[in-house]
N, C-alpha and C positions, 0 to 999 in steps of 0.2 A: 228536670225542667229548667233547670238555671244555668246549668251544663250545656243547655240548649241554645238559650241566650243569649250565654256566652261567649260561644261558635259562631253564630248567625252574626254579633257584636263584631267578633276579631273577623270574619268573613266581609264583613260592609269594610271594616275600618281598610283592611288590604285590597277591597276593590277600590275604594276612594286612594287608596296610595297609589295604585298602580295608574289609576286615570290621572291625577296630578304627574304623576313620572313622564306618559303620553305626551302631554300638555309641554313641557317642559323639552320634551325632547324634538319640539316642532319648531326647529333652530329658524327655519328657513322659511321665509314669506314664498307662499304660493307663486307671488307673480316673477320673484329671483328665477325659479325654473320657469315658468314662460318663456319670460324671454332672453333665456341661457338655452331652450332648445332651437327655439326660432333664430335666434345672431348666431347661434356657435353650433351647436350640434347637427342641427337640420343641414348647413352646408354640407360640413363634414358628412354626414350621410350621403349627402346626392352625389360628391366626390369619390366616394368609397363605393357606388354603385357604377361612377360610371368608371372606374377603376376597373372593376371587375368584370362589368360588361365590356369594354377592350378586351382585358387578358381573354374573356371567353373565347372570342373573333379570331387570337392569337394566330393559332396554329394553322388556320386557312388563310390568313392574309401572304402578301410575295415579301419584298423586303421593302421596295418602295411603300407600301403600304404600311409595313411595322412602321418606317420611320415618320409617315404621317400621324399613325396611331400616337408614338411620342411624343409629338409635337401639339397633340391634341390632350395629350394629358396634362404636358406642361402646363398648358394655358390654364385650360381646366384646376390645376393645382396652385396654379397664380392667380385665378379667378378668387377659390375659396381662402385663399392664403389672405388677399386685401380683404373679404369678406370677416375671415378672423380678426385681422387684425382693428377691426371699429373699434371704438370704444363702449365696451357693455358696463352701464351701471351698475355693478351687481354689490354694493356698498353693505350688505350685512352677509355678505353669501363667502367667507373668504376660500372654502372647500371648490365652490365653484369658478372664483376669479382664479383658482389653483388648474382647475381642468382644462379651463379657458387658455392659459398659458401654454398647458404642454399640448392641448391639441393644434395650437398655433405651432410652435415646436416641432408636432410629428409633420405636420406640413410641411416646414423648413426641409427638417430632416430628408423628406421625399422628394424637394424641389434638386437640393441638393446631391442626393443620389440618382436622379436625373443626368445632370448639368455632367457625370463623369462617364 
């Protein structure tokens, strides 16, 4: 019976430590991803969609049409580019003012690979 106690004891004690750990490891205020998805990611998304809805179109367009398609991406890439580059408060989020950065970055990157 005390053997019992004892269990059920050390059993409570490690679920209250586990829920403290939880607790602790909830670095990030809710509203940091809000509006880390909606300023930065959500762009990037609709970019990356219509990225790939072009490539789909690919192989049926002529040439003059690739090089519209191009031109349309650009923009489009220059679009989400100033989009990125706003200023997001994200003042206790440093993992995310870090993604923020390099998804600005891969932008770059593609505006760049572009432009040759």
């Amino acid at each position: 019976m005390e053997a019992e106690r004892a269990a059920a004891l050390e059993a409570q004690q490690q679920e209250a430590m586990r829920d403290q750990q939880l607790k602790a490891q909830k670095l990030y205020n809710e509203q940091d991803f809000i509006r880390f998805y909606y300023s930065v990611y959500a762009p990037l998304l609709h970019f990356r969609q219509t990225h790939f809805d072009e490539m789909a179109k690919w192989n049926a367009m002529d040439k003059k049409e690739q090089a519209e398609s191009l031109k349309y991406l650009t923009k489009k890439a220059e679009e989400t580019l100033k989009a990125l580059e706003k200023n997001v408060p994200l003042p206790t989020s440093p993992l995310l003012v870090q993604a923020h950065s390099n998804f600005a970055n891969s932008v770059r990157a593609y505006l760049d690979s572009m432009e040759q």
